[in-house]
C-alpha positions in Angstrom: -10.8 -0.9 13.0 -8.1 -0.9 15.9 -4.5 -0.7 15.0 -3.9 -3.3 17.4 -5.1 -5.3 14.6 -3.0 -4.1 11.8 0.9 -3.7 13.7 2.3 -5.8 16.0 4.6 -3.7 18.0 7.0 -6.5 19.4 9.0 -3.8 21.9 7.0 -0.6 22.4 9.0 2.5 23.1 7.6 5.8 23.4 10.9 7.5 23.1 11.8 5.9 19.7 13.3 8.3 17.2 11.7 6.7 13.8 9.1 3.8 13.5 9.8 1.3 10.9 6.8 0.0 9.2 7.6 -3.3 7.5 4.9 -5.2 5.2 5.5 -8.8 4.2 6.1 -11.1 1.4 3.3 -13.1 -0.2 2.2 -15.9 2.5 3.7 -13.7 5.3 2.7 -12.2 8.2 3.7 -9.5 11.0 5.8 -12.6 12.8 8.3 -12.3 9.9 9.7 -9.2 11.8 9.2 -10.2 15.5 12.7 -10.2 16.4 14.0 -7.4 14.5 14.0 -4.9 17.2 16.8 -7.1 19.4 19.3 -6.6 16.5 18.2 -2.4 15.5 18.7 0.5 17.8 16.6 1.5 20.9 16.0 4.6 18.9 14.1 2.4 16.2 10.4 1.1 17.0 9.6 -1.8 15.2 5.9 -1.8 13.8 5.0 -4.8 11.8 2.0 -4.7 9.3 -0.6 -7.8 10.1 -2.5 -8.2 6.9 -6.1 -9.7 7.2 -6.3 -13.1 6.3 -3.2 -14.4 7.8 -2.0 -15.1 11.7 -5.0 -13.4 14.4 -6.6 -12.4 11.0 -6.6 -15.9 9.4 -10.9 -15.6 9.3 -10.6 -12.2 7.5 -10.6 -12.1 3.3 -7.0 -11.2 1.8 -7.1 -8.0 -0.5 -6.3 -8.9 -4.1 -5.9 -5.7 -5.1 -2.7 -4.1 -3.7 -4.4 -0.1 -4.1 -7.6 -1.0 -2.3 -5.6 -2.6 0.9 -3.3 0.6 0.8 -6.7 2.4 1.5 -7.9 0.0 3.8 -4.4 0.9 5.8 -4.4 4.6 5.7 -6.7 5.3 8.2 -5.1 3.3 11.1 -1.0 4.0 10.0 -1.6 7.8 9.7 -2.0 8.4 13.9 1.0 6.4 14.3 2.9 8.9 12.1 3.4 11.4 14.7 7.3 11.0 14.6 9.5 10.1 11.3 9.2 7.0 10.3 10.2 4.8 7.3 8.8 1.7 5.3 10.2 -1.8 4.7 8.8 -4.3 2.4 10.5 -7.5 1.2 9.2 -9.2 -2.5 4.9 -8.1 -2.5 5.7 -6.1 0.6 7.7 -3.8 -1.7 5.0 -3.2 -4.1 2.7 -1.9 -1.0 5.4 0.0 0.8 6.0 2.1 -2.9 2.4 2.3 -3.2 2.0 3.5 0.4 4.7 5.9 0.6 2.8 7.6 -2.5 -0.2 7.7 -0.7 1.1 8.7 2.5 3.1 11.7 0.5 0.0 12.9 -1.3 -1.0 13.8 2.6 1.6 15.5 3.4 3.9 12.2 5.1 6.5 11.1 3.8 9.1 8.7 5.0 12.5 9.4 5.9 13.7 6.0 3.8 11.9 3.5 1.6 13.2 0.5 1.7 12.3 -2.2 -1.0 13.6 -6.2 -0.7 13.8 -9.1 -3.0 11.4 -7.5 -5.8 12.1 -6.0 -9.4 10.8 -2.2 -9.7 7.4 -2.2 -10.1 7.5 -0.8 -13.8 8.9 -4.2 -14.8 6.8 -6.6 -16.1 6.5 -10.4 -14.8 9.0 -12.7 -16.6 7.0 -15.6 -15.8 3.3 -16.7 -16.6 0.4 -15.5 -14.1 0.5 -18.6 -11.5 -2.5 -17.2 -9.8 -4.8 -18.3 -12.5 -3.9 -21.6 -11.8 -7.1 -23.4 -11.0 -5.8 -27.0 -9.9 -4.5 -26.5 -6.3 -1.4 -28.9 -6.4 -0.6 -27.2 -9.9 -0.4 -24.0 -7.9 1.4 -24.7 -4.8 4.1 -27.1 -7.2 4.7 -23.5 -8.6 5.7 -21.6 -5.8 7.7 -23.8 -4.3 9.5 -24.0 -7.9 9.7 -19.9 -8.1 10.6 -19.7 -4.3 10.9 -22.9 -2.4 9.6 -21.4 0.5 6.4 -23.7 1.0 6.6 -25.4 4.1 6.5 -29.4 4.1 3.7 -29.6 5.9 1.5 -27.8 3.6 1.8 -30.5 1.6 1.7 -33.3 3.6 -1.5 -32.2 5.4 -4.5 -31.6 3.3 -6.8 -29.2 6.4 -3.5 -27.1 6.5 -3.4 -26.2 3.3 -6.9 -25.9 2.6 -6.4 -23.1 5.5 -3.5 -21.7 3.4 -5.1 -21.5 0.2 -6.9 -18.6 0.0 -4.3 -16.3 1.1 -1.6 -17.8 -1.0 -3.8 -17.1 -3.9 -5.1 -13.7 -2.8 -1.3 -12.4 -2.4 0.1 -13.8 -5.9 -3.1 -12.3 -7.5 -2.2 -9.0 -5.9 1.5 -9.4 -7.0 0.5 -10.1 -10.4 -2.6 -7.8 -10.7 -0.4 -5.0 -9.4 0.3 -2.4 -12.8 2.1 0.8 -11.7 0.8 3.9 -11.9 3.2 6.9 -13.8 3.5 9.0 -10.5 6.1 11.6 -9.6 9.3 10.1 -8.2 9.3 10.3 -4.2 11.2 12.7 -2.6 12.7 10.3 0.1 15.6 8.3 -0.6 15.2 4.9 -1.9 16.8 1.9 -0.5 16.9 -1.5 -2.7 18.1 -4.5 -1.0 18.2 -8.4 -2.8 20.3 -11.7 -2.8 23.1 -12.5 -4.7 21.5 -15.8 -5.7 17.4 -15.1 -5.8 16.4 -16.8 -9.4 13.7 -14.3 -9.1 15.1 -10.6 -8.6 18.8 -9.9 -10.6 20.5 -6.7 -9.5 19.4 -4.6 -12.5 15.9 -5.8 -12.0 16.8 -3.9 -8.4 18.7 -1.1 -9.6 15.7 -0.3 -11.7 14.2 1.2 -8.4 16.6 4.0 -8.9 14.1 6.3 -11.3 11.6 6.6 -8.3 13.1 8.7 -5.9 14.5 12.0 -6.4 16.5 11.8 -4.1 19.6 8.9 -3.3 19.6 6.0 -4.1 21.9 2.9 -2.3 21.2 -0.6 -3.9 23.0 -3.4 -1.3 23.0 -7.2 -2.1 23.8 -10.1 0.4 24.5 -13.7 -0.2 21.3 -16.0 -0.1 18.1 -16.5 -2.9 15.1 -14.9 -2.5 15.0 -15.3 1.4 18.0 -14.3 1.8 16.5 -11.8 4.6 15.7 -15.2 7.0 19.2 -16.7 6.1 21.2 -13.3 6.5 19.6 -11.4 8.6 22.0 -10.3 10.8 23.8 -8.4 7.9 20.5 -6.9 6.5 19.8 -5.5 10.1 22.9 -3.9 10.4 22.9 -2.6 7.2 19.7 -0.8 8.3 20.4 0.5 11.4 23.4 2.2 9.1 20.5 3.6 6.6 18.4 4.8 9.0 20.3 6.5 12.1 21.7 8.4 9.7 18.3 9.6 8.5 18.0 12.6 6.4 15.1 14.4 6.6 12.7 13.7 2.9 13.5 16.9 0.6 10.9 19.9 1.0 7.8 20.3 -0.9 9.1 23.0 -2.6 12.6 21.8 -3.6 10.7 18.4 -4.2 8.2 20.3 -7.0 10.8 22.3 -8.6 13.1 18.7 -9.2 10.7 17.1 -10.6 10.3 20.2 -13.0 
């Protein structure tokens, strides 16, 4: 399948230092990050992920199962990664950047940073029960909007919309709450954990938690907003990044990486 399909490249630039690969929250899609690359250094190509099922994909089938769309991805991201690059993910896109920064490592690629948004470590378990299994429609979409408050208005005023919207919003919450994580060995990159000072759904130890996966640093940075905070401060987050990453140490050796973890 052609990458063209999987990363929407907003400003192209062949003399970028690092790519940033940056994979949505449930619902979302690759226009999430379409402006990021007027607010981040030239140096930093912006590459966001387009899931199927959502945007130009709307007619493809969402994965529900957050391993088997990491595999799906592999074989387009890896030609991209012939310069360093790193991996954003805000809420279920951190779930798939941790899971694809493992995978990517167990080849031989790993990312200068990983950073993870507005999602508890993956190790936690769900505080909340499973809305996914949900089968009335309204019952379902009455609880999102209560966890997140994020649905727009017009998914519930017009029934054709959200009969469209559906089937993704139920294929990403029952990858989000299928997801169980593997015991792997902590990565070797450093670990960035970013959240909101007010999200009802991710509390700063719930963040901090991240810490135990990387063997190398760890930064956690909050900002003032809920769960979103990312669309209502994003201004500060960008910066923030563009501080991480042009200061971007390369991941620790293989070697050095094997003997720490022993």
């Amino acid at each position: 399948m052609s990458s063209s399909l999987w990363f929407q490249i907003s400003k192209p630039n062949p003399h970028a230092r690092l790519r940033l690969f940056c994979l949505p929250y449930a619902g979302g899609a690759a226009s999430i990050y379409r402006t990021w690359h007027q607010y981040l250094p030239a140096e930093i190509e912006v590459c966001a992920v387009q899931l199927p099922g959502r945007e130009n994909r709307i007619r493809e089938r969402p994965f529900t199962d957050a391993a088997a769309l990491v595999q799906a991805l592999m074989p387009v991201l890896l030609p991209l990664l012939d310069k360093p690059f790193a991996l954003f993910g805000h809420s279920m896109g951190s779930l798939l950047a941790y899971e694809l920064a493992q995978q990517l490592h167990l080849q031989g690629q790993t990312p200068t940073h990983l950073l993870v948004s507005g999602r508890r470590a993956p190790m936690l378990l769900e505080p909340d029960a499973l809305v996914h299994t949900l089968d009335n429609d309204d019952a379902f979409l009455m609880e999102l909007q209560r966890r997140y408050n994020n649905i727009p208005a017009v998914i519930f005023a017009d029934a054709e919309l959200r009969e469209l919207f559906m089937p993704l919003l139920r294929a990403d919450m029952t990858l989000v709450e299928r997801y169980q994580c593997a015991q792997q060995t902590p990565l070797p990159c450093p670990l960035v954990a970013l959240g909101g000072t007010d999200d009802p759904r991710t509390s700063q130890a719930d963040l901090q938690a991240w810490q135990i996966l990387t063997q190398a640093s760890f930064t956690l940075r909050m900002f003032q907003g809920d769960h979103f905070y990312l669309n209502q401060q994003p201004l500060s987050l960008l910066h923030t990044i563009a501080q991480i990453l042009t200061v971007a140490p390369q991941p620790l050796p293989s070697s050095l990486a094997t003997a720490k973890a022993n």
